[in-house]
C-alpha positions as protocol buffer text, in pm:
chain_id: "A"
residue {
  index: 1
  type: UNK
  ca { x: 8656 y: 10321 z: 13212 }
}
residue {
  index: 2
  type: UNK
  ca { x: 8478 y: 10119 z: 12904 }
}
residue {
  index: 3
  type: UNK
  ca { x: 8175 y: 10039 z: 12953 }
}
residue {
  index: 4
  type: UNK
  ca { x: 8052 y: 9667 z: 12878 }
}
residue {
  index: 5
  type: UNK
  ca { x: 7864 y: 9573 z: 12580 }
}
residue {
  index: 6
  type: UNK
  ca { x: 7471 y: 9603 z: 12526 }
}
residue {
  index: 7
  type: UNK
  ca { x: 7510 y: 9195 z: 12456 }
}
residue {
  index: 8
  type: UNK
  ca { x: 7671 y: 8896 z: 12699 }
}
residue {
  index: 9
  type: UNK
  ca { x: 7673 y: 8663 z: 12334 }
}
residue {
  index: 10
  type: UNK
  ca { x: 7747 y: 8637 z: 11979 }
}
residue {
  index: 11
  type: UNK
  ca { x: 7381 y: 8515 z: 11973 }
}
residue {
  index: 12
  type: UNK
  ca { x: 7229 y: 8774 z: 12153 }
}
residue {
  index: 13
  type: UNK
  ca { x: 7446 y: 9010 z: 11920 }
}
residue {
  index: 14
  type: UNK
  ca { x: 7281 y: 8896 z: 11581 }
}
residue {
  index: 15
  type: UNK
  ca { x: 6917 y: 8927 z: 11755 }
}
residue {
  index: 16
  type: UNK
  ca { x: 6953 y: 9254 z: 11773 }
}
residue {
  index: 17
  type: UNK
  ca { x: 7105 y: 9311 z: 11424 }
}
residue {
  index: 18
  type: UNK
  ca { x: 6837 y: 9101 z: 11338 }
}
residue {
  index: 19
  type: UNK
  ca { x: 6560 y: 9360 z: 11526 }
}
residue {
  index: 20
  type: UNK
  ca { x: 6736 y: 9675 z: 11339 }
}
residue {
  index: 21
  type: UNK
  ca { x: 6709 y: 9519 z: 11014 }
}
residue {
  index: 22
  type: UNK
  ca { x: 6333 y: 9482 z: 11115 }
}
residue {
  index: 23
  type: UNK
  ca { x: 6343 y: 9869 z: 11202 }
}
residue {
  index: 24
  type: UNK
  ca { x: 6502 y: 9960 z: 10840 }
}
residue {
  index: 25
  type: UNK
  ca { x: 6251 y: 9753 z: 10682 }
}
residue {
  index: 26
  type: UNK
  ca { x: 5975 y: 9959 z: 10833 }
}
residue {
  index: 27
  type: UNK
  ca { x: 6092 y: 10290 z: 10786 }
}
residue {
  index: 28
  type: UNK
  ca { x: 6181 y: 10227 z: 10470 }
}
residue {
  index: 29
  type: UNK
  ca { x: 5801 y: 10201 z: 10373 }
}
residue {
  index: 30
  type: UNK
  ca { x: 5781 y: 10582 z: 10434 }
}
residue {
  index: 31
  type: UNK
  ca { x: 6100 y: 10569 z: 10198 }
}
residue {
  index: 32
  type: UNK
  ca { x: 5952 y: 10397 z: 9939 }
}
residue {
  index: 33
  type: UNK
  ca { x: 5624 y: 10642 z: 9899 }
}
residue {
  index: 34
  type: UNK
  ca { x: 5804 y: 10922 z: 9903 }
}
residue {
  index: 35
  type: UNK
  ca { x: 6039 y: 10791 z: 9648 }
}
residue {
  index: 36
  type: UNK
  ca { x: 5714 y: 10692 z: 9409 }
}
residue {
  index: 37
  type: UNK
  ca { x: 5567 y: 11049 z: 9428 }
}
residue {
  index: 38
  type: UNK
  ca { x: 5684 y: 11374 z: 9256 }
}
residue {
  index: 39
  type: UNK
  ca { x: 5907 y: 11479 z: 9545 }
}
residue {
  index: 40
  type: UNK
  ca { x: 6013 y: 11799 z: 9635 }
}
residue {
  index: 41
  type: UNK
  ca { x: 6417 y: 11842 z: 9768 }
}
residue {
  index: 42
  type: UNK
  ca { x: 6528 y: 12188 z: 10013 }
}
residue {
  index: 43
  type: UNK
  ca { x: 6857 y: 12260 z: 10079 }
}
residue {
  index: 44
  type: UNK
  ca { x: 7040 y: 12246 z: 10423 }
}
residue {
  index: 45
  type: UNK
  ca { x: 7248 y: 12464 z: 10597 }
}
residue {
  index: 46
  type: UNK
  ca { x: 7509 y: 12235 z: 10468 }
}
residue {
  index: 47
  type: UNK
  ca { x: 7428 y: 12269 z: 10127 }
}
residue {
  index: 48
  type: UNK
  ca { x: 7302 y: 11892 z: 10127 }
}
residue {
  index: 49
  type: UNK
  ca { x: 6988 y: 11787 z: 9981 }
}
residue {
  index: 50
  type: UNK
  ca { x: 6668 y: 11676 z: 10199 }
}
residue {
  index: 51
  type: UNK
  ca { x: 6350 y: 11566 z: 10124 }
}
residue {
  index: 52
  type: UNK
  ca { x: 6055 y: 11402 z: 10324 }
}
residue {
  index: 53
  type: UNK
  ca { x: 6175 y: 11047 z: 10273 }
}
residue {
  index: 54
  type: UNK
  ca { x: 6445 y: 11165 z: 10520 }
}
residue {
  index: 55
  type: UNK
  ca { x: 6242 y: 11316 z: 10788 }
}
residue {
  index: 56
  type: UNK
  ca { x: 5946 y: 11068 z: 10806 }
}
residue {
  index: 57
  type: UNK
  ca { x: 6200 y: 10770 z: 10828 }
}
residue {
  index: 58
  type: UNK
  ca { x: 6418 y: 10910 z: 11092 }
}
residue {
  index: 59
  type: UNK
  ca { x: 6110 y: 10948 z: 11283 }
}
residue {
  index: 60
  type: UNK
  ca { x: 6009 y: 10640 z: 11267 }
}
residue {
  index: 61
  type: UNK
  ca { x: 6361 y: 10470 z: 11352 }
}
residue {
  index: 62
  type: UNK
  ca { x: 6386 y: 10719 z: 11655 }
}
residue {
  index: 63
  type: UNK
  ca { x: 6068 y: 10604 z: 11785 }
}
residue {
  index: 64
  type: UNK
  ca { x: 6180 y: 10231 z: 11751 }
}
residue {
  index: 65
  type: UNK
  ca { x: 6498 y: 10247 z: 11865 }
}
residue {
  index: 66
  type: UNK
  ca { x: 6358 y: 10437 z: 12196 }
}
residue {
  index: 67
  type: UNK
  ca { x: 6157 y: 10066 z: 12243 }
}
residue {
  index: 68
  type: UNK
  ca { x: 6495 y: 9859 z: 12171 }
}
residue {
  index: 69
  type: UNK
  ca { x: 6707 y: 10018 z: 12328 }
}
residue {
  index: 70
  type: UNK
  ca { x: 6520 y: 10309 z: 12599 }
}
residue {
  index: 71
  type: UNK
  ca { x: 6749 y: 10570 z: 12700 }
}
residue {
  index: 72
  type: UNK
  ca { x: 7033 y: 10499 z: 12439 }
}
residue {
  index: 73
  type: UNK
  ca { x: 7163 y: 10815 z: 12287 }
}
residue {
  index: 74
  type: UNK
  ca { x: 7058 y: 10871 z: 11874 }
}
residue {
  index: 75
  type: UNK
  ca { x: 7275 y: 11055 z: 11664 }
}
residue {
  index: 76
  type: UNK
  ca { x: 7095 y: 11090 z: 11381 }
}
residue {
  index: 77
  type: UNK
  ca { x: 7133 y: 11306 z: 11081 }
}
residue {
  index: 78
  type: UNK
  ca { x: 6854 y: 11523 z: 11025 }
}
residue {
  index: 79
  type: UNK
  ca { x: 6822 y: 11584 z: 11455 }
}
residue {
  index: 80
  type: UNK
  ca { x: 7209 y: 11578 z: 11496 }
}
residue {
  index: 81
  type: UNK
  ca { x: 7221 y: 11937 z: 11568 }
}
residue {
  index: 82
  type: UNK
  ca { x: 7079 y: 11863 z: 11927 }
}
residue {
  index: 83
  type: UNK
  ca { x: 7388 y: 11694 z: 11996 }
}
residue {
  index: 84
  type: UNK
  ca { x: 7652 y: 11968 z: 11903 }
}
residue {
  index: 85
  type: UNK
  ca { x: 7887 y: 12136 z: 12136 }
}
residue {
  index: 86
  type: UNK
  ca { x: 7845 y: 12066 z: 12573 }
}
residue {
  index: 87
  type: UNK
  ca { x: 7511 y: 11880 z: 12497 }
}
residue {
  index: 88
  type: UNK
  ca { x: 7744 y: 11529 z: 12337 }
}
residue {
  index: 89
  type: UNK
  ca { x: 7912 y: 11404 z: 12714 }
}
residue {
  index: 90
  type: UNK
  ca { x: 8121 y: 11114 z: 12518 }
}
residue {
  index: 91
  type: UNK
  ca { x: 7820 y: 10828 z: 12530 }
}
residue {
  index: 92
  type: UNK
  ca { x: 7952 y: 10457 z: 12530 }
}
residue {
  index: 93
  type: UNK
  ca { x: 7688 y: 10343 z: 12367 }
}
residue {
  index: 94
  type: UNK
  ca { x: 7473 y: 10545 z: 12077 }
}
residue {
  index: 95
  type: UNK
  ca { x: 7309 y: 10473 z: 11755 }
}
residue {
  index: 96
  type: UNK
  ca { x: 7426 y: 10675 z: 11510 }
}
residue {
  index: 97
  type: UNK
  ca { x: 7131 y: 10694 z: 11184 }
}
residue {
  index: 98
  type: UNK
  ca { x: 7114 y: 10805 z: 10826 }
}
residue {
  index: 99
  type: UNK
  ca { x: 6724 y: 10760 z: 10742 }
}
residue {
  index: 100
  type: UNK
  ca { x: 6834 y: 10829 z: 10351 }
}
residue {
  index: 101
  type: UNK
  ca { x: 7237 y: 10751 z: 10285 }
}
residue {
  index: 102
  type: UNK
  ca { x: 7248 y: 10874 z: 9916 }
}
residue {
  index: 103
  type: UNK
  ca { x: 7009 y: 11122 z: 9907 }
}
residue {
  index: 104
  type: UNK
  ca { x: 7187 y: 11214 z: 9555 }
}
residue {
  index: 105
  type: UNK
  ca { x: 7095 y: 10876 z: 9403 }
}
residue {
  index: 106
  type: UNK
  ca { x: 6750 y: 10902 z: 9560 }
}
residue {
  index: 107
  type: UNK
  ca { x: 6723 y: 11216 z: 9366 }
}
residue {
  index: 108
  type: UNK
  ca { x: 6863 y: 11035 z: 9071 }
}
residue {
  index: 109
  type: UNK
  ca { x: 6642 y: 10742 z: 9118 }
}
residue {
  index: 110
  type: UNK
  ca { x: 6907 y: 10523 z: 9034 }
}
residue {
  index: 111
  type: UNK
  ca { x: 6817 y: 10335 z: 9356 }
}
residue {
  index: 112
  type: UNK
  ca { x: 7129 y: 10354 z: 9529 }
}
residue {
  index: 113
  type: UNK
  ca { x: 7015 y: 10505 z: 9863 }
}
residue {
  index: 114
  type: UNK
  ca { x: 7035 y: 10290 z: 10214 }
}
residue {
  index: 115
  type: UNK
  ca { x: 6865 y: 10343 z: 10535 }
}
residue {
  index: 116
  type: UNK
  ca { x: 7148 y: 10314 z: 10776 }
}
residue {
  index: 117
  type: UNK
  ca { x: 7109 y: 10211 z: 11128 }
}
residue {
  index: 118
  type: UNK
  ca { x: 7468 y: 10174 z: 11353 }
}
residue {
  index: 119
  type: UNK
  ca { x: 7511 y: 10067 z: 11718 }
}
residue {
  index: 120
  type: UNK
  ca { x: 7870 y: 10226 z: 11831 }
}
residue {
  index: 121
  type: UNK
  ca { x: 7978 y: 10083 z: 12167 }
}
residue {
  index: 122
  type: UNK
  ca { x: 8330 y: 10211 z: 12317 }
}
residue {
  index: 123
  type: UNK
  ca { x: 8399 y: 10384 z: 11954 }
}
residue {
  index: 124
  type: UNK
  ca { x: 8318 y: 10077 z: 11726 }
}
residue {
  index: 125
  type: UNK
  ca { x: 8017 y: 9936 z: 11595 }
}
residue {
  index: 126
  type: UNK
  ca { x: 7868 y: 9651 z: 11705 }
}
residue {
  index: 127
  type: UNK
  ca { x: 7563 y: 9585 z: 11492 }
}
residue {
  index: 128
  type: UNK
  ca { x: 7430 y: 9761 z: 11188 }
}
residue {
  index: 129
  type: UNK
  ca { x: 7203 y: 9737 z: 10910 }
}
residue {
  index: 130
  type: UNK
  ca { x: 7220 y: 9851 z: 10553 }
}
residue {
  index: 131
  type: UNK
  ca { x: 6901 y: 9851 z: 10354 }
}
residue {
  index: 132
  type: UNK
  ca { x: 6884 y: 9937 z: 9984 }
}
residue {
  index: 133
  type: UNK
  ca { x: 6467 y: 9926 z: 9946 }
}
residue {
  index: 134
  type: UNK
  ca { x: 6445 y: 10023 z: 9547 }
}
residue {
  index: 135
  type: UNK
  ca { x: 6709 y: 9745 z: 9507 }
}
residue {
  index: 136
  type: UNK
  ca { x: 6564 y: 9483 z: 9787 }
}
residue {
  index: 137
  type: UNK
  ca { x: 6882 y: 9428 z: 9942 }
}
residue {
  index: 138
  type: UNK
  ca { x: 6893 y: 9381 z: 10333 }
}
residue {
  index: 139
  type: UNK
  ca { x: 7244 y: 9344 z: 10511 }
}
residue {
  index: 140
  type: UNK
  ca { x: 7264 y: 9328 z: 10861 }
}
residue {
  index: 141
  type: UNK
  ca { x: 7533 y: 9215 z: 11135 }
}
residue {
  index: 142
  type: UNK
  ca { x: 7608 y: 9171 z: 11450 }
}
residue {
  index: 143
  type: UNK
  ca { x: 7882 y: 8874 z: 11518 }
}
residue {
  index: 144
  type: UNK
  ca { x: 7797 y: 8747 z: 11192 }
}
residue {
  index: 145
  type: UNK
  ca { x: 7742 y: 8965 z: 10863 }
}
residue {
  index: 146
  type: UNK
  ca { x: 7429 y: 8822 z: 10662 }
}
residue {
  index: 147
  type: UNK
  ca { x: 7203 y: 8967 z: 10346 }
}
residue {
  index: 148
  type: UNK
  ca { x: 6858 y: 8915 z: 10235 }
}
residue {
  index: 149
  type: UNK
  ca { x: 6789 y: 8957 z: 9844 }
}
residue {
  index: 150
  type: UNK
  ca { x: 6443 y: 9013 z: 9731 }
}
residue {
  index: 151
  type: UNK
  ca { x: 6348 y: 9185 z: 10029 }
}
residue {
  index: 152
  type: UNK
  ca { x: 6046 y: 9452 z: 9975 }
}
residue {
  index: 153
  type: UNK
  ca { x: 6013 y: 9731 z: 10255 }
}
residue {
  index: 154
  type: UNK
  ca { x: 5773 y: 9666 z: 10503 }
}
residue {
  index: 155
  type: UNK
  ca { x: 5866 y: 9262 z: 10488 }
}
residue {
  index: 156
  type: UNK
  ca { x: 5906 y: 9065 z: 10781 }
}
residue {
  index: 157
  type: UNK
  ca { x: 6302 y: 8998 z: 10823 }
}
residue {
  index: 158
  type: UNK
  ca { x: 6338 y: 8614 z: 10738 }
}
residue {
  index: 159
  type: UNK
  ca { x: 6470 y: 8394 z: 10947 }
}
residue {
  index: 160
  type: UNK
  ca { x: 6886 y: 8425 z: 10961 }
}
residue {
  index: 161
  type: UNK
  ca { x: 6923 y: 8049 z: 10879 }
}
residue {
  index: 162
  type: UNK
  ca { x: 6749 y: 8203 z: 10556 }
}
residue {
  index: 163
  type: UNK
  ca { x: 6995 y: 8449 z: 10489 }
}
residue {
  index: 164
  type: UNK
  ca { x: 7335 y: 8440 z: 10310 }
}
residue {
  index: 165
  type: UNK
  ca { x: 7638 y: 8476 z: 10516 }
}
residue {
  index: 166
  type: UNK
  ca { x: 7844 y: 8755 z: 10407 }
}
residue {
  index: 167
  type: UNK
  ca { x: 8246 y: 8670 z: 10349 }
}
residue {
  index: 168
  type: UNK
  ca { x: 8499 y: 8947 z: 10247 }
}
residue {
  index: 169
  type: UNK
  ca { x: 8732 y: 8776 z: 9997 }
}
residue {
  index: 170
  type: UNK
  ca { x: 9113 y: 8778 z: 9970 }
}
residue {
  index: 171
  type: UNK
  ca { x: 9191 y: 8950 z: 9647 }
}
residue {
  index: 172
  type: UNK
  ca { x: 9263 y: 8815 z: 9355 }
}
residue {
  index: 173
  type: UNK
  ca { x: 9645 y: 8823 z: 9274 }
}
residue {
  index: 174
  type: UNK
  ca { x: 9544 y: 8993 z: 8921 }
}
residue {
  index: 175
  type: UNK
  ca { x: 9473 y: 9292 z: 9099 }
}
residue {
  index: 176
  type: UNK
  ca { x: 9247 y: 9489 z: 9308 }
}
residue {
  index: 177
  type: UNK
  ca { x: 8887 y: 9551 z: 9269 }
}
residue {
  index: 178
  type: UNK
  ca { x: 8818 y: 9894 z: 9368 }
}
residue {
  index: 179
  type: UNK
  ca { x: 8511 y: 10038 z: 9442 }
}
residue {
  index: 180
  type: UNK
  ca { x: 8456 y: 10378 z: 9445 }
}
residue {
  index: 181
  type: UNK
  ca { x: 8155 y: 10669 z: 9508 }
}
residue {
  index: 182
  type: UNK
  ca { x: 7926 y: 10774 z: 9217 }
}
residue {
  index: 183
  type: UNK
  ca { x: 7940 y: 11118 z: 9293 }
}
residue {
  index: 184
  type: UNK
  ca { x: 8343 y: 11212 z: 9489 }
}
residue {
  index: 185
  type: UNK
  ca { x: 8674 y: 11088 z: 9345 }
}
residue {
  index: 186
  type: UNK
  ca { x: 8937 y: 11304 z: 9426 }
}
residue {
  index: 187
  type: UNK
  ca { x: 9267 y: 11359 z: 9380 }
}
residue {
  index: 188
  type: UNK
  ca { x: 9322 y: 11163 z: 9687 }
}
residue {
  index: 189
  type: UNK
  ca { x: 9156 y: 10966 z: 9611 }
}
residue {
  index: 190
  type: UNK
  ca { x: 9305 y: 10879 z: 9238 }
}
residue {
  index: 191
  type: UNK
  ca { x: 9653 y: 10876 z: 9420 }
}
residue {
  index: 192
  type: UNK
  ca { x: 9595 y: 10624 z: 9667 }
}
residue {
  index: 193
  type: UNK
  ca { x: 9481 y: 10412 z: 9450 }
}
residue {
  index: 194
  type: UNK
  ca { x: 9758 y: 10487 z: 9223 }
}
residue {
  index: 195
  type: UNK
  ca { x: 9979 y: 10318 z: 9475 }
}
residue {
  index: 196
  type: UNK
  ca { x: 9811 y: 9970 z: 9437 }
}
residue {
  index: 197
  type: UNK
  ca { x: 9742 y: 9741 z: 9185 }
}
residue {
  index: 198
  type: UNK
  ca { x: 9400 y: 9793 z: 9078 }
}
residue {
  index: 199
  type: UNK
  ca { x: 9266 y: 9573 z: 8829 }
}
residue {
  index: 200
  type: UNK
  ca { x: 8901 y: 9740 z: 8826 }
}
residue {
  index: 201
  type: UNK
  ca { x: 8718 y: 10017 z: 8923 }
}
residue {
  index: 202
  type: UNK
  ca { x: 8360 y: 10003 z: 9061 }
}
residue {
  index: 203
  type: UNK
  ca { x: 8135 y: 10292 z: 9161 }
}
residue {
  index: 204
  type: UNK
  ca { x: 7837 y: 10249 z: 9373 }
}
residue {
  index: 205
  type: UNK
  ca { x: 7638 y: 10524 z: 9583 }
}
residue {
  index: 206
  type: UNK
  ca { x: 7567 y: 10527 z: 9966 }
}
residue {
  index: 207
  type: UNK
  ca { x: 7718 y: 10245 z: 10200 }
}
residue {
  index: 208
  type: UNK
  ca { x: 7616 y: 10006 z: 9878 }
}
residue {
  index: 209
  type: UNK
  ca { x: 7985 y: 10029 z: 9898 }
}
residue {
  index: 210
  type: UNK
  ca { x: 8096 y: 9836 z: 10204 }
}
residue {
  index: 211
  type: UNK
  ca { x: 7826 y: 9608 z: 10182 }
}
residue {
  index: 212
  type: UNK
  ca { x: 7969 y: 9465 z: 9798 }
}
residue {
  index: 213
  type: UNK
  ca { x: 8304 y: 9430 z: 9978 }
}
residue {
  index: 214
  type: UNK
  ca { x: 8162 y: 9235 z: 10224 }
}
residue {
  index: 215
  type: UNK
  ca { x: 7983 y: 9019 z: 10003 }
}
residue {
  index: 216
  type: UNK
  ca { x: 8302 y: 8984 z: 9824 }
}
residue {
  index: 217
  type: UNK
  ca { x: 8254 y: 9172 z: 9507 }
}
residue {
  index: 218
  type: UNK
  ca { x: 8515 y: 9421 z: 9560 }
}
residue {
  index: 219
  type: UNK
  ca { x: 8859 y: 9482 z: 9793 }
}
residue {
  index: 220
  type: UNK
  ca { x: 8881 y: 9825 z: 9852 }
}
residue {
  index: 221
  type: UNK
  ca { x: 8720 y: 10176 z: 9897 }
}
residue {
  index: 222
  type: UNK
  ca { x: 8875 y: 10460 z: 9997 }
}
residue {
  index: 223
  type: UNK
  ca { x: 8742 y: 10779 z: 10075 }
}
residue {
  index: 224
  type: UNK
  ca { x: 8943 y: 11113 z: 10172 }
}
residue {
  index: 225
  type: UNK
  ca { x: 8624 y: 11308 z: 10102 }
}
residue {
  index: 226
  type: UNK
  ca { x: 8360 y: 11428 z: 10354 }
}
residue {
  index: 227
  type: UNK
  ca { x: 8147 y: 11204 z: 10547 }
}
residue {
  index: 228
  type: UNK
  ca { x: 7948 y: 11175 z: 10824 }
}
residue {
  index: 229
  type: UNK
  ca { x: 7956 y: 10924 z: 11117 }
}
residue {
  index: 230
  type: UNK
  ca { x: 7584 y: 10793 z: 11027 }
}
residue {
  index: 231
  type: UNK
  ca { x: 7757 y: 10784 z: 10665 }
}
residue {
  index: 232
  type: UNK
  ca { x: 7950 y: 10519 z: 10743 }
}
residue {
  index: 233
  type: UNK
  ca { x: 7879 y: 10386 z: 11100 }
}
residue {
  index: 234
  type: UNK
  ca { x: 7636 y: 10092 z: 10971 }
}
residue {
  index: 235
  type: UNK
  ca { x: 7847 y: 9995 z: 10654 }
}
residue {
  index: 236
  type: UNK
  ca { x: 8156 y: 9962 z: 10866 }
}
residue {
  index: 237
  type: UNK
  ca { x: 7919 y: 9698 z: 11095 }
}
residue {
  index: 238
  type: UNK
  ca { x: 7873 y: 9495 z: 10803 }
}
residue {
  index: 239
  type: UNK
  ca { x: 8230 y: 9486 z: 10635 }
}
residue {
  index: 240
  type: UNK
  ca { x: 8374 y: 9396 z: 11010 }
}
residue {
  index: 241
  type: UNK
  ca { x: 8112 y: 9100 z: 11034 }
}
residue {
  index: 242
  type: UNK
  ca { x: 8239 y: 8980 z: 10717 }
}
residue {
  index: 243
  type: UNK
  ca { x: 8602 y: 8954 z: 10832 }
}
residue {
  index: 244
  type: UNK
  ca { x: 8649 y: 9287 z: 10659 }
}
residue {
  index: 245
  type: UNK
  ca { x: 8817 y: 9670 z: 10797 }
}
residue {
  index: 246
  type: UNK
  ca { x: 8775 y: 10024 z: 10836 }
}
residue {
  index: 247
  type: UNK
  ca { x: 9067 y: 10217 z: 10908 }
}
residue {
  index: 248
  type: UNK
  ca { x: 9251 y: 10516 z: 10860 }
}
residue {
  index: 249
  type: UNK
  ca { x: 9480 y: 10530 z: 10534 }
}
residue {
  index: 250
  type: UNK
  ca { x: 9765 y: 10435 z: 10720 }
}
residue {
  index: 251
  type: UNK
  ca { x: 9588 y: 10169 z: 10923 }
}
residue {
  index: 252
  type: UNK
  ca { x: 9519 y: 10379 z: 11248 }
}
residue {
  index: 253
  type: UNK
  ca { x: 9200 y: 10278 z: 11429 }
}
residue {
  index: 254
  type: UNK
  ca { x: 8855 y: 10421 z: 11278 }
}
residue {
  index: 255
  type: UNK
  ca { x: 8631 y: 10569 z: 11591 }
}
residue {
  index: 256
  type: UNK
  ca { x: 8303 y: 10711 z: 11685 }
}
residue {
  index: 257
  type: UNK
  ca { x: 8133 y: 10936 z: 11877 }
}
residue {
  index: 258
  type: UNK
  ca { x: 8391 y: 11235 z: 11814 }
}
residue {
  index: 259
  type: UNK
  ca { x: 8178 y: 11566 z: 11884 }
}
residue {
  index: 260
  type: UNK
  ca { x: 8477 y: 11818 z: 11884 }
}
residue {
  index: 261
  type: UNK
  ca { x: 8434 y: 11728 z: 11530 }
}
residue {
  index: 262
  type: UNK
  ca { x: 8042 y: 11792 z: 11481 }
}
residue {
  index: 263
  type: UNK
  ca { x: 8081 y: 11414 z: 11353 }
}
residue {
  index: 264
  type: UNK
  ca { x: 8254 y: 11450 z: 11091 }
}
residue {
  index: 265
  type: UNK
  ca { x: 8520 y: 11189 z: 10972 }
}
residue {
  index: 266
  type: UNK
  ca { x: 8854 y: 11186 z: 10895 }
}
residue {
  index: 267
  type: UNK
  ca { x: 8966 y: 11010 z: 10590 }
}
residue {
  index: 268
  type: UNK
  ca { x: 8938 y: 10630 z: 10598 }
}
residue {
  index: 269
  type: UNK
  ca { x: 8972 y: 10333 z: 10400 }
}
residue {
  index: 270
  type: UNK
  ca { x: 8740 y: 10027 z: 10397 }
}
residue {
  index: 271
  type: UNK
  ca { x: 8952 y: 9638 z: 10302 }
}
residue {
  index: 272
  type: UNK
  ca { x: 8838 y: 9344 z: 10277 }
}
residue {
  index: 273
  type: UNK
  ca { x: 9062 y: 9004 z: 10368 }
}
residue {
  index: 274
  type: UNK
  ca { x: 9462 y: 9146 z: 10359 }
}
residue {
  index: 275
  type: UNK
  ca { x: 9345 y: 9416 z: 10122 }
}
């Protein structure tokens, strides 16, 4: 049995996009002073790269979302391990959180790192944010897909009538754009792509990626690479808002919430409009 959704509305829907855009924009403030120090990185278990930035943001989004949304499962990346194994019993409805989605280009400073904040309900998300704070780009959706530019952490979220309406486009019959990660292109990768008509080739770090399909910048991404759940989780919000996809490479449905996995995903592909 599914369970019904967190929201009777479309309207109620983009409030509460609109409240976890509010929670990015606060936690990214620990981001932010982290980011302007001389940070130290340690090395996970998985061989990934964490810093402080991570840590103190999570916190703070786990203590918001606790107000939101009390007793709603958080699957978050640097507490995710709590969640492994006979201790995940198939939730309904989670939030699944990256604090720091690029930690690479946060290393880089480059400034293409996201705090990622996803509400999965029945295996799909229903509202997410993406937040770049070094670049001041805020997206956010619920029913409707929307970014903020200029938008320094810590800032109250605007009104939405304020914000622009994100609108994947149809692409243009030159050719493709595809976008593509800064830091894995595969072999996979290059052959799936081989197998369209790509006209240009974009690479972006973090869940920047879904978010510039979405606004219509690019047509594609496709990733056969590992990722995470909280990797992708808010991203894929934001594309669907926009009239946009996330699916497996040969279309199959994208879900969440799959523990047997440790939350890892299987290959997918992100589209905008007929893509």
């Amino acid at each position: 049995m599914t369970a019904s959704s967190l929201f009777r509305t479309p309207r109620e829907q983009d409030a509460f996009a609109r409240e976890l855009a509010q929670v990015a924009s606060s936690a990214a403030v620990a981001v932010m002073e982290v980011y302007a120090t001389d940070f130290e990185t340690r090395t996970k278990a998985d061989h990934s790269p964490v810093s402080d930035a991570d840590e103190r943001a999570e916190e703070i989004i786990l203590t918001a979302l606790e107000r939101l949304a009390p007793g709603v499962p958080v699957v978050a990346e640097e507490s995710a391990d709590k969640w492994r194994g006979d201790a995940w019993e198939g939730a309904s409805r989670f939030f699944l959180v990256d604090p720091v989605d690029g930690t690479k280009e946060f290393i880089k400073r480059n400034g293409q790192f996201t705090v990622n904040i996803g509400l999965i309900e029945n295996g799909a998300p229903t509202a997410g944010v993406v937040y770049a704070p070094a670049l001041e780009e805020m997206f956010y959706a619920g029913a409707v897909g929307r970014v903020h530019a200029g938008l320094v952490a810590g800032s109250e979220i605007p009104r939405d009538a304020e914000a622009m309406v994100l609108k994947a486009r149809v692409p243009p019959r030159g050719g493709l754009t595809a976008i593509v990660s800064n830091s894995h292109l595969g072999p996979e990768t290059r052959a799936y792509l081989a197998r369209h008509t790509v006209a240009e080739t974009l690479r972006a770090g973090s869940s920047l990626k879904f978010c510039r399909i979405a606004q219509g910048a690019a047509d594609i991404y496709p990733r056969f690479g590992p990722t995470m759940e909280w990797d992708v989780a808010a991203g894929h919000a934001v594309l669907q808002a926009a009239g946009g996809s996330v699916t497996g490479p040969e279309g199959t449905p994208f879900r969440y919430g799959n523990s047997d996995r440790n939350f890892r995903n299987a290959a997918f592909v992100a589209r905008g409009l007929a893509a």
